[in-house]
PDB file of N, H, CA, C and O in Angstrom:
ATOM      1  N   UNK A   1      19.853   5.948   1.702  1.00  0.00           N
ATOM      2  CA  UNK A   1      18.445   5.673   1.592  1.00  0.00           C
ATOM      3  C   UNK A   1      17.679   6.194   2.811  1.00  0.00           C
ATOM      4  O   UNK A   1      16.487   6.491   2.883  1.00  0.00           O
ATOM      5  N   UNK A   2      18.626   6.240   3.752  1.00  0.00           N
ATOM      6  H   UNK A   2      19.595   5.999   3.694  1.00  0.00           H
ATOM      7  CA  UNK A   2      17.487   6.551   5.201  1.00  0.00           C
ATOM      8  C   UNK A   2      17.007   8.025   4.653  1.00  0.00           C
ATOM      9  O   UNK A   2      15.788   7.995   4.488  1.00  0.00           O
ATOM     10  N   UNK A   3      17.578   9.327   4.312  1.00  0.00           N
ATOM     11  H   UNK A   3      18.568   9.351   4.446  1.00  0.00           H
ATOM     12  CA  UNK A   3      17.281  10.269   4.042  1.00  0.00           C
ATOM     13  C   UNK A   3      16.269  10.638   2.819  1.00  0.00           C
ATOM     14  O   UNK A   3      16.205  11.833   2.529  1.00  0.00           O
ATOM     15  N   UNK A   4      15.349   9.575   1.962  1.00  0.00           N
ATOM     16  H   UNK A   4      15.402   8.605   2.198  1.00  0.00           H
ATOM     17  CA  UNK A   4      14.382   9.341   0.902  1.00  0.00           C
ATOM     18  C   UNK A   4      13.103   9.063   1.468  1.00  0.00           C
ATOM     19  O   UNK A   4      12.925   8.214   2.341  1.00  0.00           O
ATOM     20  N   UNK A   5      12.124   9.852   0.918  1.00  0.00           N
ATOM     21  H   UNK A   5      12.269  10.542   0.209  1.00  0.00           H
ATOM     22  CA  UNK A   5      11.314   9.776   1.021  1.00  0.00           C
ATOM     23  C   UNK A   5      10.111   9.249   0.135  1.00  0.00           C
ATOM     24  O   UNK A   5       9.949   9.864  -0.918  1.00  0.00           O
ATOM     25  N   UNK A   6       9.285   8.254   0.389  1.00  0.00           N
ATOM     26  H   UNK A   6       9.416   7.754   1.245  1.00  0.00           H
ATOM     27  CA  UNK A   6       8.642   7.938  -1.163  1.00  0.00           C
ATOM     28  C   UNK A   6       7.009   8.595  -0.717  1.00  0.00           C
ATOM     29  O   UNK A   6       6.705   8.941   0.425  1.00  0.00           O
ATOM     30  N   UNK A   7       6.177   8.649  -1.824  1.00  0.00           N
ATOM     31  H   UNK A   7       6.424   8.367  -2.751  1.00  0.00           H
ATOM     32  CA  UNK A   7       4.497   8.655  -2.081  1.00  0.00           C
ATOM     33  C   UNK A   7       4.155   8.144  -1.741  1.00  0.00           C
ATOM     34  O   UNK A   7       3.406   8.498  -0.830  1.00  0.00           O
ATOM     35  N   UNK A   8       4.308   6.437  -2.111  1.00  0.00           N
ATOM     36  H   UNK A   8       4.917   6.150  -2.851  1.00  0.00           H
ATOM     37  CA  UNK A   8       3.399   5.540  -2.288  1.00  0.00           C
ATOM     38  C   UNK A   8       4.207   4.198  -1.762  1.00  0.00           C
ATOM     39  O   UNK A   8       5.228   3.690  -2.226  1.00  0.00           O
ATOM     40  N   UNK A   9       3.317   3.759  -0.519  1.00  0.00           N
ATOM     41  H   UNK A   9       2.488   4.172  -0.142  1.00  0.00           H
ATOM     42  CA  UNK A   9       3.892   2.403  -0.499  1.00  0.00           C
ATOM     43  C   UNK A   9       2.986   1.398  -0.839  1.00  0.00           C
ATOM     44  O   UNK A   9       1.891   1.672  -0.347  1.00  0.00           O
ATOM     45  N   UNK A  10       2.957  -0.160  -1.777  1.00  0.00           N
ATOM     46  H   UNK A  10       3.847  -0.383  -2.176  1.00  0.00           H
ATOM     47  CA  UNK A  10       2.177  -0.831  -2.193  1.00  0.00           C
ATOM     48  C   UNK A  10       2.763  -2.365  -0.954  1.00  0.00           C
ATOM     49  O   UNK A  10       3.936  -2.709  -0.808  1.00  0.00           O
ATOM     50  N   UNK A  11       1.480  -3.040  -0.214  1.00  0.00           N
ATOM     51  H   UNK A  11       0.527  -2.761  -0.333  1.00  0.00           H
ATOM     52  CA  UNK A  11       1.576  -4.206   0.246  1.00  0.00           C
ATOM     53  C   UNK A  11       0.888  -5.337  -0.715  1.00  0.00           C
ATOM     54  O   UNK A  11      -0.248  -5.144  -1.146  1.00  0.00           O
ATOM     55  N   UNK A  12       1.559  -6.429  -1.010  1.00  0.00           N
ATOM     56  H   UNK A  12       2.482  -6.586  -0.660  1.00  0.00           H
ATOM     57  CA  UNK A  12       0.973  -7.956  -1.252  1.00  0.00           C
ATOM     58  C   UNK A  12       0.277  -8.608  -0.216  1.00  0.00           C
ATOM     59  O   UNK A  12      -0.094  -8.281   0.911  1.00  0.00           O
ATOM     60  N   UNK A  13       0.196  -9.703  -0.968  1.00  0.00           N
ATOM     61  H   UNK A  13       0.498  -9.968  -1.884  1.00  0.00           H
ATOM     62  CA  UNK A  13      -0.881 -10.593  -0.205  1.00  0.00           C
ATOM     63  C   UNK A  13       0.276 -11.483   0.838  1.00  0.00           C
ATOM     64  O   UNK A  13       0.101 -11.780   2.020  1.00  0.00           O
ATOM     65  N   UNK A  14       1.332 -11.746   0.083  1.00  0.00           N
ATOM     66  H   UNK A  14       1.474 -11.505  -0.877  1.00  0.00           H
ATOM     67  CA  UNK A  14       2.340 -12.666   0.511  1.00  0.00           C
ATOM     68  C   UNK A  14       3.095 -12.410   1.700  1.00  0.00           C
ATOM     69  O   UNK A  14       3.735 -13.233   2.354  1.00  0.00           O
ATOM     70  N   UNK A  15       2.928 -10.942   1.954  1.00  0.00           N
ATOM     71  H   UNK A  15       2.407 -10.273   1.422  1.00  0.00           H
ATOM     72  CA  UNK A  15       3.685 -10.123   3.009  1.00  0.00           C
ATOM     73  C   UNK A  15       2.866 -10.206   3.768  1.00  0.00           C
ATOM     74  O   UNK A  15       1.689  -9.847   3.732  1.00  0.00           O
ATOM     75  N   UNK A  16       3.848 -11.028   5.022  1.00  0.00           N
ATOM     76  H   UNK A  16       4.804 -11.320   5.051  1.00  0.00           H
ATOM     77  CA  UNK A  16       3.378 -11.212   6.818  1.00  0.00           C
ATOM     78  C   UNK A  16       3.195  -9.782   7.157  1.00  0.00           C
ATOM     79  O   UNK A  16       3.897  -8.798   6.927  1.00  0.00           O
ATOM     80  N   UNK A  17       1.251 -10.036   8.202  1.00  0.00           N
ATOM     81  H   UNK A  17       0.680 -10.835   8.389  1.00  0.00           H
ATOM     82  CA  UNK A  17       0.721  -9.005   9.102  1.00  0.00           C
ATOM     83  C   UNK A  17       1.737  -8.214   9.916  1.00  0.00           C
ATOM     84  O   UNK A  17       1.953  -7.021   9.700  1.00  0.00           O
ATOM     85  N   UNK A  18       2.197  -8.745  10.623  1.00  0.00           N
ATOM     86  H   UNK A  18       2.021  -9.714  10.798  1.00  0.00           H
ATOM     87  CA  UNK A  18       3.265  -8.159  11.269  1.00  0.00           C
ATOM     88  C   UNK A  18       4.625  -7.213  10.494  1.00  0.00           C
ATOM     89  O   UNK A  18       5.161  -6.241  11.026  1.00  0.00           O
ATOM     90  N   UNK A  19       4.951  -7.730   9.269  1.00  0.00           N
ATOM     91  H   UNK A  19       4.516  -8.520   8.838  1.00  0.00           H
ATOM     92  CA  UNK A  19       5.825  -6.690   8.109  1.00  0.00           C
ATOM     93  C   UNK A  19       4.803  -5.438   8.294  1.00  0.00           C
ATOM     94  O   UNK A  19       5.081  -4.333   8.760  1.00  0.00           O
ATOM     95  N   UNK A  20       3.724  -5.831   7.877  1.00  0.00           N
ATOM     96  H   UNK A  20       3.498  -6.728   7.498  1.00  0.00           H
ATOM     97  CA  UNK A  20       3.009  -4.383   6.900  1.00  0.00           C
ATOM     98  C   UNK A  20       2.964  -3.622   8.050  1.00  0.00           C
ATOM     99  O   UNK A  20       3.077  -2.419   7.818  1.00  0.00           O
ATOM    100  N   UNK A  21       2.819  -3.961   9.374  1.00  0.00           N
ATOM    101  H   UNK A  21       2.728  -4.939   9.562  1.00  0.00           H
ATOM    102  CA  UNK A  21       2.531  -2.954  10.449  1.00  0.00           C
ATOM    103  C   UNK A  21       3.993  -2.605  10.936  1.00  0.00           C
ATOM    104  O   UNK A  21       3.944  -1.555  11.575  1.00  0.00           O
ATOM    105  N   UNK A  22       4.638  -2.858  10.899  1.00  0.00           N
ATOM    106  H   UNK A  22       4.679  -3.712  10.380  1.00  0.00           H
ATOM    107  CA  UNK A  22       5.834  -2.672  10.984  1.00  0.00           C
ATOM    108  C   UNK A  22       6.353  -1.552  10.157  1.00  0.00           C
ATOM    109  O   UNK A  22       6.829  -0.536  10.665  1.00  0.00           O
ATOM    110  N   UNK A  23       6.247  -1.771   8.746  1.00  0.00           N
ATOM    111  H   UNK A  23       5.861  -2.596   8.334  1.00  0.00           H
ATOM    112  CA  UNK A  23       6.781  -0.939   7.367  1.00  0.00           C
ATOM    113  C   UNK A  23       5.743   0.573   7.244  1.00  0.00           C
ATOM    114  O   UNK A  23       6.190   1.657   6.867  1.00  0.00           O
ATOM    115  N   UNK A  24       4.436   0.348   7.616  1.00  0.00           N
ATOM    116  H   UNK A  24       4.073  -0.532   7.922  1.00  0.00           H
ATOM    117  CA  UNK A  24       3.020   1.323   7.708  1.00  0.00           C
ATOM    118  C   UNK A  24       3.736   2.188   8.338  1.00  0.00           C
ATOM    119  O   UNK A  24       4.019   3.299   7.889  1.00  0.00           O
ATOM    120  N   UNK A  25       4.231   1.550   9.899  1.00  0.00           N
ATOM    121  H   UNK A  25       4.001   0.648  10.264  1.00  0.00           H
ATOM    122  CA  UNK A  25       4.703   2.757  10.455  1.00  0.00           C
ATOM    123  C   UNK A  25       5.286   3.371  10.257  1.00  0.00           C
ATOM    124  O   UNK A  25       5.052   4.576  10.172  1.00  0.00           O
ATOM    125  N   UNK A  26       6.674   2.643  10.035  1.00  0.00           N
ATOM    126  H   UNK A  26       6.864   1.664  10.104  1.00  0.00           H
ATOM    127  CA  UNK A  26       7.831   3.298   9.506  1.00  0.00           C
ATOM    128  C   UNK A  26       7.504   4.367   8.335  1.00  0.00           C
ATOM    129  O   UNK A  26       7.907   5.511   8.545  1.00  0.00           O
ATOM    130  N   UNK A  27       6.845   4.124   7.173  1.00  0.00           N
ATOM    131  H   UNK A  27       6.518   3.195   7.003  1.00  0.00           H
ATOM    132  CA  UNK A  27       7.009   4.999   6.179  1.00  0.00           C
ATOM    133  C   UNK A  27       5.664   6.006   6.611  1.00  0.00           C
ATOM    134  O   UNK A  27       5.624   7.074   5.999  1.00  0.00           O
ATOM    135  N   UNK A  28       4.783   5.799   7.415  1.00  0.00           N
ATOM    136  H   UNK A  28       4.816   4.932   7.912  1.00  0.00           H
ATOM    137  CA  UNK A  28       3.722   7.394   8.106  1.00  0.00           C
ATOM    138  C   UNK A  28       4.429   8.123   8.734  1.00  0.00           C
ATOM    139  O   UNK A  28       4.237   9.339   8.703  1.00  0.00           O
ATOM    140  N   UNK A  29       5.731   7.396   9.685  1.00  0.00           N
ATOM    141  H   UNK A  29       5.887   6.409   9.710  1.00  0.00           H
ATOM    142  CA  UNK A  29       6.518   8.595  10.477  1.00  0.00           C
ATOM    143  C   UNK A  29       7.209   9.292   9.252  1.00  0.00           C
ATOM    144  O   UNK A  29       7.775  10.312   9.644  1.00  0.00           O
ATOM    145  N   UNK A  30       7.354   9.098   7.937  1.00  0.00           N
ATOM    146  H   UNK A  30       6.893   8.269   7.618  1.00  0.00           H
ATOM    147  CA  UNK A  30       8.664   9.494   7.004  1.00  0.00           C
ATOM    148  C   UNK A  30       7.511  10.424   6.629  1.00  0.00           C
ATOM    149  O   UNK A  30       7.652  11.545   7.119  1.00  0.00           O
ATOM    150  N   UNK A  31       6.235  10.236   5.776  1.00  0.00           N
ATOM    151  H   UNK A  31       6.120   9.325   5.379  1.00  0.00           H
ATOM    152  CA  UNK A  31       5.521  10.619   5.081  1.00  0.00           C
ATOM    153  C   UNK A  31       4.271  10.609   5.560  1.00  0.00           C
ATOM    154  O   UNK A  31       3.570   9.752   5.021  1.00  0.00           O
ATOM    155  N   UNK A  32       3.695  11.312   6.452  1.00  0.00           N
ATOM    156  H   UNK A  32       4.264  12.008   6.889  1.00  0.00           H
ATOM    157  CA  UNK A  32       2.116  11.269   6.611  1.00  0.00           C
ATOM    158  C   UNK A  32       1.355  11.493   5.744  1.00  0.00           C
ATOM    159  O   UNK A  32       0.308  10.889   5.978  1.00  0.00           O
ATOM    160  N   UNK A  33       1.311  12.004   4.916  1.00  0.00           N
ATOM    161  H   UNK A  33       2.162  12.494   4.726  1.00  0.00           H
ATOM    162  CA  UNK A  33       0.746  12.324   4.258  1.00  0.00           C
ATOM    163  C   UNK A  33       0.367  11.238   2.848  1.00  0.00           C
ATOM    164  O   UNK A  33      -0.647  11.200   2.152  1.00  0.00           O
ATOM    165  N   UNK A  34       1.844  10.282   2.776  1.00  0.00           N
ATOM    166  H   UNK A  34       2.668  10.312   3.342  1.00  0.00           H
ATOM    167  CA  UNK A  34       1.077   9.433   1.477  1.00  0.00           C
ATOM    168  C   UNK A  34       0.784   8.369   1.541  1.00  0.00           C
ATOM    169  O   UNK A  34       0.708   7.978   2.706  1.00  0.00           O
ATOM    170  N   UNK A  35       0.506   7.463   0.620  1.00  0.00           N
ATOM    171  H   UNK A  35       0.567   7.781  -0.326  1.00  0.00           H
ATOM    172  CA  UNK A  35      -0.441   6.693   0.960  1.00  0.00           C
ATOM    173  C   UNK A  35      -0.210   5.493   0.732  1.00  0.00           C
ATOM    174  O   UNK A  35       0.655   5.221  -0.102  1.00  0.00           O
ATOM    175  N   UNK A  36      -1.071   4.224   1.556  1.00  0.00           N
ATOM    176  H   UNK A  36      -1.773   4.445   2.233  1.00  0.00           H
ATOM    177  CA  UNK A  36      -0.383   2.650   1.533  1.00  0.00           C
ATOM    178  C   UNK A  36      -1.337   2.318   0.977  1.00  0.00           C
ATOM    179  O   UNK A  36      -2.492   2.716   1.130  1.00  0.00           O
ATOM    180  N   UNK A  37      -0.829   1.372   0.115  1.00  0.00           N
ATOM    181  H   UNK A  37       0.109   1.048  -0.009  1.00  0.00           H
ATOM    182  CA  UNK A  37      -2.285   0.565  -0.716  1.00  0.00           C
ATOM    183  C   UNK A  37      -1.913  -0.809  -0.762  1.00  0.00           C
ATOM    184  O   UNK A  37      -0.789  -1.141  -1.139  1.00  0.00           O
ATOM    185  N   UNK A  38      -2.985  -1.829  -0.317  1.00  0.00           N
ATOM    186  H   UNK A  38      -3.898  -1.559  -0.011  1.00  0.00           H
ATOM    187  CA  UNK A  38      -3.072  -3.153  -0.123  1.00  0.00           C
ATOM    188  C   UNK A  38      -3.743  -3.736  -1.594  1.00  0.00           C
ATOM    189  O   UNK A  38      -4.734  -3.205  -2.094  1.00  0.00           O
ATOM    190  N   UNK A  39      -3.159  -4.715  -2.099  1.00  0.00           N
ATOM    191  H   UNK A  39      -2.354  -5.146  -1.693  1.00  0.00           H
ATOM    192  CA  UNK A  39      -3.370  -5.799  -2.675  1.00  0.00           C
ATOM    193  C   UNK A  39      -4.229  -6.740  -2.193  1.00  0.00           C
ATOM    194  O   UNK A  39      -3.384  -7.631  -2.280  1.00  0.00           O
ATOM    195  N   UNK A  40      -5.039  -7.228  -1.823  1.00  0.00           N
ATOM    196  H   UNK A  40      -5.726  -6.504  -1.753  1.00  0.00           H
ATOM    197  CA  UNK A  40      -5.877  -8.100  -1.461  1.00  0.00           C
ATOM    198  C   UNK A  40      -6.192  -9.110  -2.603  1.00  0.00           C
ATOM    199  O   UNK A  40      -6.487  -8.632  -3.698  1.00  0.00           O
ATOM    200  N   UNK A  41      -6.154 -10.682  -2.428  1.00  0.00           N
ATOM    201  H   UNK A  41      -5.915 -11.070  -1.538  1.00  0.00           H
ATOM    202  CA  UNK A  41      -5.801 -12.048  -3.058  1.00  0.00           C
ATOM    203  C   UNK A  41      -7.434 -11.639  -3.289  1.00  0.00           C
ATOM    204  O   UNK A  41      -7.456 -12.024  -4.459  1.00  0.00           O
ATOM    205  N   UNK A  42      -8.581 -11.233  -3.099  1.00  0.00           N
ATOM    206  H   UNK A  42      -8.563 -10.921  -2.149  1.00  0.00           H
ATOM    207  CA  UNK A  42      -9.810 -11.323  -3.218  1.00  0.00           C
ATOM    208  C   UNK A  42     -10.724 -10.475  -2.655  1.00  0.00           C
ATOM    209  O   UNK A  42     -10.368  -9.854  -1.653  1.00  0.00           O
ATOM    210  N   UNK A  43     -11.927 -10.302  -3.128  1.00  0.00           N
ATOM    211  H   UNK A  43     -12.216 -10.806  -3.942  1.00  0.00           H
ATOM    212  CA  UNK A  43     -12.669  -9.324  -2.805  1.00  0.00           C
ATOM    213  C   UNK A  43     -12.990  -9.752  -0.986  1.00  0.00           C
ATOM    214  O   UNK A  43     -13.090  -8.789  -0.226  1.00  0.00           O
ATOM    215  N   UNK A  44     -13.084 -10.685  -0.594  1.00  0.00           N
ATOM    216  H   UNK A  44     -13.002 -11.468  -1.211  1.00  0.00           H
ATOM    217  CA  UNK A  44     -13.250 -10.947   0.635  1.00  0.00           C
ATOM    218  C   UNK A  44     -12.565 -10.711   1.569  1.00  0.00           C
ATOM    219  O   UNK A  44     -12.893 -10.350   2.699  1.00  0.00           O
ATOM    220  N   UNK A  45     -11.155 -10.988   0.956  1.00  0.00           N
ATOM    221  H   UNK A  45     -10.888 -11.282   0.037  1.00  0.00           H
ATOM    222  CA  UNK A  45      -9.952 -11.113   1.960  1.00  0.00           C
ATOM    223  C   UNK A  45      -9.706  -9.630   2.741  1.00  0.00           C
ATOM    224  O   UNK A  45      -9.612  -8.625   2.037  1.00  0.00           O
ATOM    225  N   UNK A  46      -9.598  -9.514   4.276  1.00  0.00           N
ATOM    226  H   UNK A  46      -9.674 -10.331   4.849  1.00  0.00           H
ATOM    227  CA  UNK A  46      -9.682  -8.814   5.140  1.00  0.00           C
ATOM    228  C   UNK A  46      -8.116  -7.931   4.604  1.00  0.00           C
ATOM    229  O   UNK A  46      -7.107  -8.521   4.217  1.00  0.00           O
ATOM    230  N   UNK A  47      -8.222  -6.860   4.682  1.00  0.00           N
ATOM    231  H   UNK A  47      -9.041  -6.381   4.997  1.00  0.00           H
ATOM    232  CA  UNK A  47      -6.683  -6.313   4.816  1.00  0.00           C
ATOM    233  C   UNK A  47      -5.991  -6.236   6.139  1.00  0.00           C
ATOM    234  O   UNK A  47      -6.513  -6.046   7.238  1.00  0.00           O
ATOM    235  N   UNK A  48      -4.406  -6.462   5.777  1.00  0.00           N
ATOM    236  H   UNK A  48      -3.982  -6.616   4.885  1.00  0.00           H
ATOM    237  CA  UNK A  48      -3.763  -6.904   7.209  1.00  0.00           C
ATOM    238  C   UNK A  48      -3.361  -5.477   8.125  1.00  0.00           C
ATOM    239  O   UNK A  48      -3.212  -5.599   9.341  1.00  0.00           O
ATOM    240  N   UNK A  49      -3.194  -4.094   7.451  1.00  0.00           N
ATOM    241  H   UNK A  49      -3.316  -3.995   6.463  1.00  0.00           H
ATOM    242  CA  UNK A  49      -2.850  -2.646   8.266  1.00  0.00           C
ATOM    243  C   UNK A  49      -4.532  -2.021   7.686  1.00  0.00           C
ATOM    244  O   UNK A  49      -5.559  -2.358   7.098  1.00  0.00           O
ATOM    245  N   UNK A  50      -3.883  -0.948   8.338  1.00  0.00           N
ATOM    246  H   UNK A  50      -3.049  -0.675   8.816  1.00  0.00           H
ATOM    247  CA  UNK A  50      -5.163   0.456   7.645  1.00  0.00           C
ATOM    248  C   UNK A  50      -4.408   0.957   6.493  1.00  0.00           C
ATOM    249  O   UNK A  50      -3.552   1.832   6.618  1.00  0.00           O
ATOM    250  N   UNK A  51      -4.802   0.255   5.043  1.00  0.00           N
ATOM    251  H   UNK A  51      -5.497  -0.456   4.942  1.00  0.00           H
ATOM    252  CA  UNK A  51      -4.638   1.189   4.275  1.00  0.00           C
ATOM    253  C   UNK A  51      -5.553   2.311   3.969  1.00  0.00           C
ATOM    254  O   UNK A  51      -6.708   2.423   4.380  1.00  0.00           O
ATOM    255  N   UNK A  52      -4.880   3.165   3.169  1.00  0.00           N
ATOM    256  H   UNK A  52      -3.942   3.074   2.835  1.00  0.00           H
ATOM    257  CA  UNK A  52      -5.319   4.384   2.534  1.00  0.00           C
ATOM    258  C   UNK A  52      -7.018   3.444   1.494  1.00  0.00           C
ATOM    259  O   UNK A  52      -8.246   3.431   1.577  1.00  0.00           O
ATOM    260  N   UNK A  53      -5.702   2.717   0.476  1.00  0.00           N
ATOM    261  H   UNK A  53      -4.704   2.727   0.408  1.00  0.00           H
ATOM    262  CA  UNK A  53      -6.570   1.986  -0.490  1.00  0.00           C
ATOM    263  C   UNK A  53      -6.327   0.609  -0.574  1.00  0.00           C
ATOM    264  O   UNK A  53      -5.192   0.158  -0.422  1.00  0.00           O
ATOM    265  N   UNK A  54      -7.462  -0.209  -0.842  1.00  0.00           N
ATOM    266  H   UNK A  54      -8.384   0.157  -0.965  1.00  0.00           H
ATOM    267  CA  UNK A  54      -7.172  -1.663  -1.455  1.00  0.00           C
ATOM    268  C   UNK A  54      -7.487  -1.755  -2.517  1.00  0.00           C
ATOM    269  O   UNK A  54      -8.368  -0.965  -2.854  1.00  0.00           O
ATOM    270  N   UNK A  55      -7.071  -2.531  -3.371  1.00  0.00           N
ATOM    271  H   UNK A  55      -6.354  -3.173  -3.097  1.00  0.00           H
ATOM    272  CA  UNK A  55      -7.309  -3.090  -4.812  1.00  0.00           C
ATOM    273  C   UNK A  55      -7.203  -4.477  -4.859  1.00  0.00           C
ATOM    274  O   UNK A  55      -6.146  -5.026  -4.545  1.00  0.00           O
ATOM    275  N   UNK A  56      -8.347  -5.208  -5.278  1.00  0.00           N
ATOM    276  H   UNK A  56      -9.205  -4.763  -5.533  1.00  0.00           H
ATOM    277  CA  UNK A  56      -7.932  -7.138  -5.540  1.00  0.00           C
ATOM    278  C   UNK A  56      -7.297  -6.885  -6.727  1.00  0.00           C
ATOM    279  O   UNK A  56      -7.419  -6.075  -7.646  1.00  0.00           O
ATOM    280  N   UNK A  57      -6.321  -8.147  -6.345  1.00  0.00           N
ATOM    281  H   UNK A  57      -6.222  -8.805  -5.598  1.00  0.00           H
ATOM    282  CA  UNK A  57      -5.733  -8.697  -7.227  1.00  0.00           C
ATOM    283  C   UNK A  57      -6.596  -8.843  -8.569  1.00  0.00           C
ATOM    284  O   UNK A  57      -7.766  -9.217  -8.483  1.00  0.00           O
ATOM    285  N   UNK A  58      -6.014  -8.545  -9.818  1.00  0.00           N
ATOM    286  H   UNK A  58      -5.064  -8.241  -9.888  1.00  0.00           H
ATOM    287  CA  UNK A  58      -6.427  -8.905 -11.122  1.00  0.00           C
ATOM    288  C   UNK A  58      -5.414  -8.761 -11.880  1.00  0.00           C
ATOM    289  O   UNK A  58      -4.576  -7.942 -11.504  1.00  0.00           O
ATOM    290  N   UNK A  59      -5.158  -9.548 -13.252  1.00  0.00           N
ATOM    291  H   UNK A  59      -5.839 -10.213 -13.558  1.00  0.00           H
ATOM    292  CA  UNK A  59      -4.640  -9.595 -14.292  1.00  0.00           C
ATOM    293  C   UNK A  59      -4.080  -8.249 -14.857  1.00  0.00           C
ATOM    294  O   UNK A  59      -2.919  -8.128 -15.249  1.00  0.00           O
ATOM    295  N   UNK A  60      -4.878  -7.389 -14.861  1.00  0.00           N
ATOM    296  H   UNK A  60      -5.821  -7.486 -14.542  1.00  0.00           H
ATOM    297  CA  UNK A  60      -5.077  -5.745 -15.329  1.00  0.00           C
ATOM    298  C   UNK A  60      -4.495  -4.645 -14.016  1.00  0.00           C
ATOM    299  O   UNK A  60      -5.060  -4.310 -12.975  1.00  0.00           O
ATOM    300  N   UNK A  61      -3.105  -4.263 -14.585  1.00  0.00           N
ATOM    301  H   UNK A  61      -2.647  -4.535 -15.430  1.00  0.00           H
ATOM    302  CA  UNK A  61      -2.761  -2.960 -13.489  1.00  0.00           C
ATOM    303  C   UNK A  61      -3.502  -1.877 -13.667  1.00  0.00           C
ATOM    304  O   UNK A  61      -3.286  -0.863 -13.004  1.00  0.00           O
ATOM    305  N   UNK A  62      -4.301  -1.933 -14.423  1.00  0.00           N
ATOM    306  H   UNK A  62      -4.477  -2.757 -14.962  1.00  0.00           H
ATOM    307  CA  UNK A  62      -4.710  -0.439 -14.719  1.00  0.00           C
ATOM    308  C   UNK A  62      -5.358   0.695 -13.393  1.00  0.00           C
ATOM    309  O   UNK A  62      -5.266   1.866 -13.024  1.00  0.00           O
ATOM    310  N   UNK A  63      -6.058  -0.633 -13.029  1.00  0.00           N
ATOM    311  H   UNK A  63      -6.133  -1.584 -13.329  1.00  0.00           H
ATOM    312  CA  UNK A  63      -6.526   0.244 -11.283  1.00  0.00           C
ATOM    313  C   UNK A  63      -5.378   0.284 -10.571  1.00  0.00           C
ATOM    314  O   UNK A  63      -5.312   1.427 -10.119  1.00  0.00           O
ATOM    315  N   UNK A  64      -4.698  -0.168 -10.320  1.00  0.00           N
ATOM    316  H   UNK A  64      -4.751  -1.097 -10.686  1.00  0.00           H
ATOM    317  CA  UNK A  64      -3.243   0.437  -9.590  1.00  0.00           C
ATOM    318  C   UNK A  64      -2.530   1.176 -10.172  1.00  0.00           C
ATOM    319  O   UNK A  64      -2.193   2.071  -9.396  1.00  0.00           O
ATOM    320  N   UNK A  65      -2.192   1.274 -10.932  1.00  0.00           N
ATOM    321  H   UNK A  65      -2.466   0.547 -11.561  1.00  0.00           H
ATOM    322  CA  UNK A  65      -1.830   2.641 -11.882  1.00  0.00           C
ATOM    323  C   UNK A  65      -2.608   3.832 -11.735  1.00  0.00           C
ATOM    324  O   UNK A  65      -2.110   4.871 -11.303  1.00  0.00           O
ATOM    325  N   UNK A  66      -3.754   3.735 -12.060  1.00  0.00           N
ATOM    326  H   UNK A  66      -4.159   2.891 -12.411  1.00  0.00           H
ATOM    327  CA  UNK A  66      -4.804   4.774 -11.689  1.00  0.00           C
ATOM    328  C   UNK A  66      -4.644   5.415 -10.472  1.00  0.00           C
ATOM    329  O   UNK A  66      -4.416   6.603 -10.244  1.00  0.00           O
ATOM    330  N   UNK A  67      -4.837   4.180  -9.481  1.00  0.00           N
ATOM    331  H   UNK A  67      -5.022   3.215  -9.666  1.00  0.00           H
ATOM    332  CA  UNK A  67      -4.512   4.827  -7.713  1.00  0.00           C
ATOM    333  C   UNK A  67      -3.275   5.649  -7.562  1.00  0.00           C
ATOM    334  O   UNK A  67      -3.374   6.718  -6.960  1.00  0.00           O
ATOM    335  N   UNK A  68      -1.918   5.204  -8.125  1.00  0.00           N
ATOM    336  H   UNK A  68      -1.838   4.335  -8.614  1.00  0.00           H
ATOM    337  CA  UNK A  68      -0.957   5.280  -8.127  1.00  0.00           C
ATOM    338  C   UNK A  68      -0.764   7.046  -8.577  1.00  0.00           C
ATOM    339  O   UNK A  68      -0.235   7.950  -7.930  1.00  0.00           O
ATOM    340  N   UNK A  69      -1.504   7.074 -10.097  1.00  0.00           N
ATOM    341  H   UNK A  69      -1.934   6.340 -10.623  1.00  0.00           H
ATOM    342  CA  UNK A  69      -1.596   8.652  -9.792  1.00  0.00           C
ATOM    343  C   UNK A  69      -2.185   9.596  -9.627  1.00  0.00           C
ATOM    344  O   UNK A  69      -1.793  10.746  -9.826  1.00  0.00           O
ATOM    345  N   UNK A  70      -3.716   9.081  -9.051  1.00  0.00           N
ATOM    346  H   UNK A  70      -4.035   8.147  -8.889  1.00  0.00           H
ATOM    347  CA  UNK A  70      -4.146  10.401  -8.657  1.00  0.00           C
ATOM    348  C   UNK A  70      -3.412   9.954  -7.101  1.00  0.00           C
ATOM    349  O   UNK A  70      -2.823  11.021  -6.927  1.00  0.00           O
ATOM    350  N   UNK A  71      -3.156   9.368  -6.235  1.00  0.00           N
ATOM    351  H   UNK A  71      -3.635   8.502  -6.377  1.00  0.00           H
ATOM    352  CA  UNK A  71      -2.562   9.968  -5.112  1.00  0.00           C
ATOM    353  C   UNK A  71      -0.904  10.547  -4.994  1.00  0.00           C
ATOM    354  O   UNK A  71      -0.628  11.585  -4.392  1.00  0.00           O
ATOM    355  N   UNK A  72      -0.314  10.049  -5.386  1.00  0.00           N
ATOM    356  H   UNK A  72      -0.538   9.206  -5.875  1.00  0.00           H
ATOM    357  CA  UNK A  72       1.038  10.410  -5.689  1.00  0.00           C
ATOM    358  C   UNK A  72       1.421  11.662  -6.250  1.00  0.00           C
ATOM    359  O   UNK A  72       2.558  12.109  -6.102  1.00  0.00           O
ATOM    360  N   UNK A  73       0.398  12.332  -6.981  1.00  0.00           N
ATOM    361  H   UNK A  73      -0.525  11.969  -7.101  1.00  0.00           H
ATOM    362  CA  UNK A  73       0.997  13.896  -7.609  1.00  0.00           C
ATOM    363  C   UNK A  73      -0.342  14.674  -7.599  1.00  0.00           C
ATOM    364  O   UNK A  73      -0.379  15.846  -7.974  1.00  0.00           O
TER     365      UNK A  73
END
């Protein structure tokens, strides 16, 4: 696995500040180029790294799906 590279990394709400900055890094040194997208519990809620993109939480993946491929290909 160390030698894989992914597109797209997705953060939750549930995942500790300190993970996502931790994992951000790790996968920008692998991949600069692609992109982290935060989940946010609500339109208010602050995001915990610099993502690329956020999306609130809703019922409907369709906007994460969407994100998912116009950045990824």
């Amino acid at each position: 696995m160390q030698n894989q590279s992914f597109d797209v990394i997705i953060f939750g709400s549930t995942l500790p500040r300190d993970t996502c900055w931790t994992l951000a890094g790790v996968f920008r040194n692998r991949n600069p180029r692609g992109t982290i997208i935060e989940i946010l519990p609500s339109p208010w809620a602050a995001p915990k790294n610099n993502p690329d993109v956020t999306i609130v939480s809703c019922d409907d993946p369709k906007e994460l799906v969407s994100v998912i491929r116009q950045r990824a290909f």
